[in-house]
C-alpha positions in Angstrom: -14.4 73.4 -86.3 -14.6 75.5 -89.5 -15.3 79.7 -89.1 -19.2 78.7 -89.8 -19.9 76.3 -86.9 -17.7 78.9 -84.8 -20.0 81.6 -85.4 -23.4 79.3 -84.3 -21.5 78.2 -81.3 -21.0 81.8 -79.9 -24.4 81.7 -81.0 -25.3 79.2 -79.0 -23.5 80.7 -75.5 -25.5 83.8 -76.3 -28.4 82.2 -76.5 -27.9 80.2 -73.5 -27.0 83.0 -71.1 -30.1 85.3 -72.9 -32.6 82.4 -72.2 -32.2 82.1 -68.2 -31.9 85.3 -67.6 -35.7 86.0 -69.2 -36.4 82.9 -67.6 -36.3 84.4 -64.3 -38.5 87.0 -65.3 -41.7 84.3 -65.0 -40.0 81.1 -63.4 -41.2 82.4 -59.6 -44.8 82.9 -60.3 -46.0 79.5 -60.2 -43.3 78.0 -57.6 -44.8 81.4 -55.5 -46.9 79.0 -53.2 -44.2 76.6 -52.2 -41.6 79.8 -51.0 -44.4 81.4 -49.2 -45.2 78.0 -47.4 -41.3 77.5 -46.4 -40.4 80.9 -45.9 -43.7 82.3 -44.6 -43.6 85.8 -46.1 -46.1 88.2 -45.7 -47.9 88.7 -49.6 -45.3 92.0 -50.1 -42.3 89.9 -49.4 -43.5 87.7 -51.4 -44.0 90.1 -54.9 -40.3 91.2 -54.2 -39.0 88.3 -55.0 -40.2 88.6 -58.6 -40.3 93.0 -58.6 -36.8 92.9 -57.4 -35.5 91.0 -59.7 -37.1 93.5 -62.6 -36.3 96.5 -61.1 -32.3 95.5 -60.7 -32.7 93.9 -64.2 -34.4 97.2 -65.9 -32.8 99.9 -64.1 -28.9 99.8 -65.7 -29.1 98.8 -69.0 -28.0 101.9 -70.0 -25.1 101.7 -68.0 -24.5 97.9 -69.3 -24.7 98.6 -72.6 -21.9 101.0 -72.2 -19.9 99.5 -70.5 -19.9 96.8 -73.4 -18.5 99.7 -75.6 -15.6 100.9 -73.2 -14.6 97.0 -72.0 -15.5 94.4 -74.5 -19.2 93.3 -74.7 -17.6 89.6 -74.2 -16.0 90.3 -71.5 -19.2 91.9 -69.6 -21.3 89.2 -71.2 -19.4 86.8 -70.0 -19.0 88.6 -66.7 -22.3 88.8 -66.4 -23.3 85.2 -66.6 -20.7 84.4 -64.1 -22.4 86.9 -61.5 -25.6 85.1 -62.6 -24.3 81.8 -61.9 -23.6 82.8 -58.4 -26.4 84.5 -57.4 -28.4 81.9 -58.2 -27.0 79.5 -56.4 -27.5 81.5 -53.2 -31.2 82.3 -54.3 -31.3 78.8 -53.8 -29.5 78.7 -50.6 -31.8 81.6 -48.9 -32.4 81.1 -45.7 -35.4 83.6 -45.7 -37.0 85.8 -48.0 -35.1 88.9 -47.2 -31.8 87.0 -48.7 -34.4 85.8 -50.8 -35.1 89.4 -52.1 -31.3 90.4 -51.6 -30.3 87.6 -53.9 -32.8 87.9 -57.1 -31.5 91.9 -56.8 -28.4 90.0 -57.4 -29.5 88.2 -60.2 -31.0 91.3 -61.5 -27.9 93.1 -61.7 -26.2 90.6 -63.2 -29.1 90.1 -65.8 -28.5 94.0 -66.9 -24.8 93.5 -67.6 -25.6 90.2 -69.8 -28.8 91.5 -71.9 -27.0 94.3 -74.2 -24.5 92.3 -75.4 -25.7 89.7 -77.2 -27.1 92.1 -80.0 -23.5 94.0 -80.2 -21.8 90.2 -80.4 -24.1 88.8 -82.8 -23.6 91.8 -85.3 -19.4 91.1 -84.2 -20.4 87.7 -85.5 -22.6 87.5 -88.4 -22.5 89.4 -91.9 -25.3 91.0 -93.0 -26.9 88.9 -95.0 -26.9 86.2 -92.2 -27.8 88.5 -89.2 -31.7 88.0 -89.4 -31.5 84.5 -89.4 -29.9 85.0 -86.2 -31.8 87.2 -84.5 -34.9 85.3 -85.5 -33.2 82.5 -83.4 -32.4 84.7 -80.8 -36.4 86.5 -80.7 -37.5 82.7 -80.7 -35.3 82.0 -77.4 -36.3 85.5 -75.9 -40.4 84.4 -76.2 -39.6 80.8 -75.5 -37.5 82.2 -72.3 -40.3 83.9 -71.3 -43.4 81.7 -71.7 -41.4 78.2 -70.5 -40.5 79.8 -67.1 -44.0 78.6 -65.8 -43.9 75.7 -67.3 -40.7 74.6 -66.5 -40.8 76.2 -63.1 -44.0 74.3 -61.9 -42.3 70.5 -63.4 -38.9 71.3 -60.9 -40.9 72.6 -58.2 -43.8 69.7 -58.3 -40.8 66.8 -58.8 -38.1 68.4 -56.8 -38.2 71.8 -54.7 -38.6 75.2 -55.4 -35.1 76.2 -54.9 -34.0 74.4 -57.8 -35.6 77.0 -60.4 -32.7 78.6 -59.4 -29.9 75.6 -58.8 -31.0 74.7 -62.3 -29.5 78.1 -63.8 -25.7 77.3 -62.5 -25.2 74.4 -64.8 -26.4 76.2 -67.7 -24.3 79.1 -66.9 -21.0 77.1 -66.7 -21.7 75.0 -69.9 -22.7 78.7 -71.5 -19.4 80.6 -70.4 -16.7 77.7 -71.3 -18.4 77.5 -74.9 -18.4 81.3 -74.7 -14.5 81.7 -73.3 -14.0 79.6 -76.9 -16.1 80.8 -79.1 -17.4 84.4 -78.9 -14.9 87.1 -80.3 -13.1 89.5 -78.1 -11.8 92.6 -78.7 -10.1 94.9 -77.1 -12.6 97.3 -76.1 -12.8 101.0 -77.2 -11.0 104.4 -75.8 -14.4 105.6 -75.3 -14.6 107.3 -71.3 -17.4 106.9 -69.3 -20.5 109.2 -68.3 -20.4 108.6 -64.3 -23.4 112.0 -64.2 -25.1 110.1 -67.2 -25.3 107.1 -65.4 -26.1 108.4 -61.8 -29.2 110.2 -63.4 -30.3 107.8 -65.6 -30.1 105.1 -62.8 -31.6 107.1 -60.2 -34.3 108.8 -62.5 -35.1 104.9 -64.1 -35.0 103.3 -60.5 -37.4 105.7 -58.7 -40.1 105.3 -62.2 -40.3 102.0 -61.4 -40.0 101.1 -58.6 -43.6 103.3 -58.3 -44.7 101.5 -61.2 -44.0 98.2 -59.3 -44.7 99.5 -55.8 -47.7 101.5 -56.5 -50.5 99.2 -54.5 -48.6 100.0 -51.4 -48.1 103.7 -51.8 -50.2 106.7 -51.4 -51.4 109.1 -54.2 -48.9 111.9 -52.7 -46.1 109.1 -52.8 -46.6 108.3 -56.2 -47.0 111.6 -57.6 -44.0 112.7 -56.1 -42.0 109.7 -57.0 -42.7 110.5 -60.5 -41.7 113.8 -60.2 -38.5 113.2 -59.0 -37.6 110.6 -61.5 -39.2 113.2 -64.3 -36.8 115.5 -62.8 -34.1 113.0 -63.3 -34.3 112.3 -66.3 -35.0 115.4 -67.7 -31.2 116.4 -66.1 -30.0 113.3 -68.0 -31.2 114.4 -71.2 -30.1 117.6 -71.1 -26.7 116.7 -70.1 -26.7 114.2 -72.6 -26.9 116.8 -75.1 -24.2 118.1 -74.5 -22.1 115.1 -74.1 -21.1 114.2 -77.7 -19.5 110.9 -78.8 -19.3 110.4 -75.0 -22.6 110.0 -74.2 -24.1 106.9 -72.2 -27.0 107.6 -74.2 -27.0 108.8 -77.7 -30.1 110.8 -78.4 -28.7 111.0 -81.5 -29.5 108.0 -82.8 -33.4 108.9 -82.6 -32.4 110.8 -85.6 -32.5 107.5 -87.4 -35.5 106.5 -88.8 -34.8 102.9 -88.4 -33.5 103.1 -84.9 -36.7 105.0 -84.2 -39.2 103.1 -85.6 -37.9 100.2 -84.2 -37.6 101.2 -80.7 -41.3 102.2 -81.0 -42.0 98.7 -82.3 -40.4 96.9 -80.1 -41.8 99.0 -76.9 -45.1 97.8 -78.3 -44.1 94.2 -79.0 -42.0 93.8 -75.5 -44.8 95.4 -73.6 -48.0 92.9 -75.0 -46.0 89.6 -74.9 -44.6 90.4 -71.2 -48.0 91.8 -70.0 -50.4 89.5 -71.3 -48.5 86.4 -69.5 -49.9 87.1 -66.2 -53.4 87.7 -67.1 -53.8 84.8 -69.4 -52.0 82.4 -66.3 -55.1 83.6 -64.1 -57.7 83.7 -66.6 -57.5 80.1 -67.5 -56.7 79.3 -63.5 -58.7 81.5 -61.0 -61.5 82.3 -63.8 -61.7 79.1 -66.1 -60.5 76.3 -63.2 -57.4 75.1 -65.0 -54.9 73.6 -63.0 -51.1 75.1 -63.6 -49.6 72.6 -65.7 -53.2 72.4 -67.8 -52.8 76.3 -68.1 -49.1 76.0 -69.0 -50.0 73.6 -71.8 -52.6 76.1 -73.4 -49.8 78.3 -73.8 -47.8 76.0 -75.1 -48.2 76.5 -79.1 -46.5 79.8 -78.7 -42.9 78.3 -77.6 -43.3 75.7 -80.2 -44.3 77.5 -83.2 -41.8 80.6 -82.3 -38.8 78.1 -81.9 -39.8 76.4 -84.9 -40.8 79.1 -87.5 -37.8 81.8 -86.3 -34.9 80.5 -88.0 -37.4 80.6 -91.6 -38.6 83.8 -90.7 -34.9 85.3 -90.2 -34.0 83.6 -93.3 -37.0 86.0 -94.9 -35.6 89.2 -93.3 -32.3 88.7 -94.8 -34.3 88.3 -98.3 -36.8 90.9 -97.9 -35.9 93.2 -95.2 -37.1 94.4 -91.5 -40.3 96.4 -93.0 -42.6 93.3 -94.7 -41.6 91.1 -91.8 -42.0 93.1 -88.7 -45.6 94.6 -90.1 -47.0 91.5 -90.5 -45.4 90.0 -87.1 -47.1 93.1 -85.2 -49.9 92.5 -87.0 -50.4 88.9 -86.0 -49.6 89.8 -82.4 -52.9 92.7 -82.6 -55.0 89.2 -84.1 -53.8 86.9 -81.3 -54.5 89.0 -78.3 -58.2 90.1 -79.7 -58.8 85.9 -80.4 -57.4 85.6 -76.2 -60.2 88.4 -75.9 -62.8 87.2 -77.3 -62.5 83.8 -75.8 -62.6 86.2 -72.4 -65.6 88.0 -73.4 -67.6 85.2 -74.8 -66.6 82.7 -72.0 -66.0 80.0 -74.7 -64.1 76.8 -74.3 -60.8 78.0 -72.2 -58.8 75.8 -75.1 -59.5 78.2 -77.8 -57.0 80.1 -75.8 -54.3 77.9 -77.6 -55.2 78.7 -81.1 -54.5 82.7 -80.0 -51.0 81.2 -78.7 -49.9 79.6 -81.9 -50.8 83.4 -84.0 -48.7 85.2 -80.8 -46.4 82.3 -81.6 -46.2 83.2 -85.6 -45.9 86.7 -84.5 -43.1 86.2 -82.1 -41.2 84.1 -84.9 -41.8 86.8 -87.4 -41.6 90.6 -85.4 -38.4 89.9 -83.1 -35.5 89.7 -85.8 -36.7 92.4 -88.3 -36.6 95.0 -85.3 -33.5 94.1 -83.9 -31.9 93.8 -87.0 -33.4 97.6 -88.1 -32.1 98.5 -85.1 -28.6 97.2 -84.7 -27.9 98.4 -88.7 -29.2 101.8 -88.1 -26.3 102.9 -85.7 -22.2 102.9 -86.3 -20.1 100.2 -84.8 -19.2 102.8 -82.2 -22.3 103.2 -81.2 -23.5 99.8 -81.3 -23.1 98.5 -77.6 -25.0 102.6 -76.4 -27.6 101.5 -79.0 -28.5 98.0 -77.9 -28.2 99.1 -74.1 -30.8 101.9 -74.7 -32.8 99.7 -77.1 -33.3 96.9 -74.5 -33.8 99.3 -71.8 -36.9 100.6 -73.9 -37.7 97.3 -74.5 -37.7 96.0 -70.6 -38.7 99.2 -69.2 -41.8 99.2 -71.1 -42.8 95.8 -70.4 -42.6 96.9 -66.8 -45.0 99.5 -67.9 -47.4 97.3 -69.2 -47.1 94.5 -65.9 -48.1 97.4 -63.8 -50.6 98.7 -66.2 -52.2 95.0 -66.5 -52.2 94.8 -62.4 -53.8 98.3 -62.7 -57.2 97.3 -64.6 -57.0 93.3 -62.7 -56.9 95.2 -59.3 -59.4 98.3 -60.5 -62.1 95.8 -62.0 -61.6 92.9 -59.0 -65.1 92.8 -58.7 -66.1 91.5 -62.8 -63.0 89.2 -63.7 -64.5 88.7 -67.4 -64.7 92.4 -67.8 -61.4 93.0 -66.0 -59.4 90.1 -68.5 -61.3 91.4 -71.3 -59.6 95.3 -70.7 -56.6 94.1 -70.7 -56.4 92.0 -74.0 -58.3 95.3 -75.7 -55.7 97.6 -74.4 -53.1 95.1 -75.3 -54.2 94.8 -79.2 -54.5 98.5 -79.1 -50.2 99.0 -77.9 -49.8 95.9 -81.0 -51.3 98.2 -83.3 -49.8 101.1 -82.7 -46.4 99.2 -82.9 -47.9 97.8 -86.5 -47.9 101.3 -87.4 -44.6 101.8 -86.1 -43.2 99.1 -88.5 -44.6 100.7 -91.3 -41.6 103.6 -90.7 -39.0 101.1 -90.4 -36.5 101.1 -93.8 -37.3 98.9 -96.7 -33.7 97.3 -96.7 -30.9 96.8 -93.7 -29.1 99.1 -94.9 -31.9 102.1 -96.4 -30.1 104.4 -93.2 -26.5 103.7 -94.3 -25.6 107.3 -95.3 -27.0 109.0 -92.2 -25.4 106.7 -89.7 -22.5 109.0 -88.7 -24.8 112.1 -87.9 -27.8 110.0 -86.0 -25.1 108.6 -83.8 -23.2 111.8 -83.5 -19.9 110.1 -83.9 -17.1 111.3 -86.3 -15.1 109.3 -87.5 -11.7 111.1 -85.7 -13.2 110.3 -82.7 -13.3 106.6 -83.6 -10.9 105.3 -85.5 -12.1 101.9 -85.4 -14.9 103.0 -88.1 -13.4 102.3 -90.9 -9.5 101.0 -91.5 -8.9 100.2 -87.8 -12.3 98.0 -87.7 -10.7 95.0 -88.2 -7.4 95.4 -85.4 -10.1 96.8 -83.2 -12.3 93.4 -83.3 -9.4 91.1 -83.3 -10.2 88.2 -80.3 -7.4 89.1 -78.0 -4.8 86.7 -76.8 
């Protein structure tokens, strides 16, 4: 196999271990019934199963991303999946929901050492001028991950059993890792040392934010507000040690010195937390409000998976032409137009199909917005920095969209009482975070490489400190033996 077809086969295994692991995000919802019928939770139990998974998924990606840097992002990738792999065989194995629970916290971890890596590997395997491409086939797999969990978790629940959404992950992991054992490049890590303060603070300080964003309907106003304050608290200790912390840092700050890196975390904050958020609502709108059953509802939806999987690979192609800033404003901008069509179909109470036509713009718009901002993002930092950068730019990314679930619940729970009104909220406030990540994409640099010069300083890496950055970048990458 020539050096080409290598490259899209460690693709491939990315994309493979990515997809299941945001498939896991949504698969549960619509198999929910069926677990609470053979496990008889009580209605908390039951949200665990999902909340736990997101918390353990969202919480360490600092940490992950890291530890990518220091041991090989293969190697924790790959690590990862095989954690993955196990865990969800015993998800499907629980004897009752608190295994159940136990399990998808499990999975979760697992999920948080795989989801960094992939944007460090795919800038270890593509060139520049081939990196959007890409990533506009990895942003078609993250939205395609996302929207076919209900789909494809009420076929294997309606033909089979519910415990095979899970049993159906292990095969894909083991195809995934022997293709990624072959084909994605190794290297033997960095000298980098790890930030065990950093990482107690950020976890702790992360964890207890949301887990009140998540556990908020069955806590009191004095719980919350102090749960918040102790994970403000946090934080603010992480940031300030951070500072201080140079090269060494589990986080960077730095790097918000980069007007790419910082335009595009904005961007994507705004693009992770609409897709994610909307999911939900739209799945009871057209269900509990409209009367759809769950495959009709699924099927709605469906022009958004097609049309992202089949326009991504074009619209990476475009990015390596033109740039991230053409690409992600229009993207954004499409996502703003396809959640006020959801709402007005809402608002009007028009023919629940129309809902599909709003899919296929979210679909253009997840084709078009994903690659630019990763790519801005990944070329905005130096290689010694890349695996801190991805780990905080998905932690934005995933702790935002956690954001906007609990927001969404928020306004659905709040305005019970007038569903129309309640839906019709949440797709306004929706298109209002799109647009203010279209403005974001307006900042982002014209060209992949418009930050170039500043890269050392936003990271706050010299180059003694790494020698890897320039003459040793080639050793330091070699696949090991």
């Amino acid at each position: 196999m020539d050096q080409l077809a290598n490259r899209w086969a460690g693709l491939a295994a990315l994309l493979a271990g990515f997809f299941v692991i945001l498939l896991d995000m949504t698969i549960v919802a619509v198999a929910s019934p069926s677990i609470q019928h053979d496990l008889e939770p009580d209605v908390s139990g039951l949200f665990w199963v999902t909340a736990g998974y997101l918390l353990a998924f969202s919480v360490p990606l600092l940490v992950a991303g890291r530890l990518g840097d220091r041991y090989d992002p293969k190697r924790v990738f790959l690590a990862g999946m095989g954690g993955f792999a196990v865990a969800s065989a015993l998800c499907g194995l629980a004897p009752s929901i608190g295994w159940l629970v136990l399990f998808r916290v499990a999975q979760g971890l697992a999920a948080a050492a795989m989801a960094p890596q992939p944007l460090t590997l795919i800038r270890r395997l593509f060139v520049a001028d081939e990196r959007g491409r890409a990533l506009g086939i990895w942003g078609s797999v993250a939205a395609a991950g996302t929207l076919l969990g209900p789909v494809l978790g009420g076929l294997l629940t309606a033909v089979l059993d519910w415990r095979w959404i899970f049993w159906v992950n292990v095969p894909l992991c083991g195809i995934a890792l022997l293709m990624g054992l072959r084909w994605i490049p190794g290297s033997r890590g960095q000298t980098t040392r790890l930030d065990p303060l950093g990482a107690v603070t950020s976890t702790a300080g992360l964890g207890v934010l949301i887990w009140a964003l998540l556990a908020w309907r069955d806590l009191s106003a004095p719980a919350i507000i102090a749960a918040v304050a102790v994970g403000a608290v946090l934080l603010a200790v992480f940031a300030f040690h951070e500072r201080r912390m140079g090269p060494a840092a589990l986080a960077p700050l730095g790097l918000y010195r980069s007007a790419g890196f910082r335009a595009a975390s904005v961007a994507v904050a705004a693009l992770g937390t609409a897709v994610i958020a909307m999911a939900l609502p739209t799945m009871l709108y057209l269900q509990e409000t409209r009367g759809l059953g769950p495959m009709e509802a699924a099927l709605v939806m469906t022009p958004d998976a097609v049309v992202a999987a089949v326009l991504s690979p074009a619209a990476g192609r475009w990015v390596d032409r033109v740039g991230p800033r053409r690409p992600a404003i229009l993207g954004m901008a499409l996502l703003a137009a396809s959640l006020l069509l959801i709402g007005l179909v809402v608002v009007l109470e028009i023919d629940p199909w129309w809902v599909a036509l709003g899919a296929a713009v979210l679909g253009i718009a997840n084709a078009v917005a994903w690659s630019p901002l990763s790519a801005a993002a990944m070329a905005s930092v130096d290689s010694a920095a890349a695996g801190a950068a991805s780990g905080m730019f998905s932690t934005v990314r995933q702790v935002t969209a956690v954001t906007g679930v609990a927001t969404t619940g928020a306004v659905l729970a709040g305005l019970g009482s007038s569903p129309t009104l309640a839906f019709g909220v949440v797709f306004a406030v929706m298109a209002f975070v799109a647009v203010v990540g279209v403005v974001a994409a307006t900042r982002l640099p014209r060209t992949s490489t418009e930050d170039g010069p500043d890269l050392h300083a936003a990271a706050n890496v010299r180059q003694e400190d790494h020698p890897s950055n320039v003459g040793d970048l080639a050793a330091d990458q070699r696949p090991l033996p």
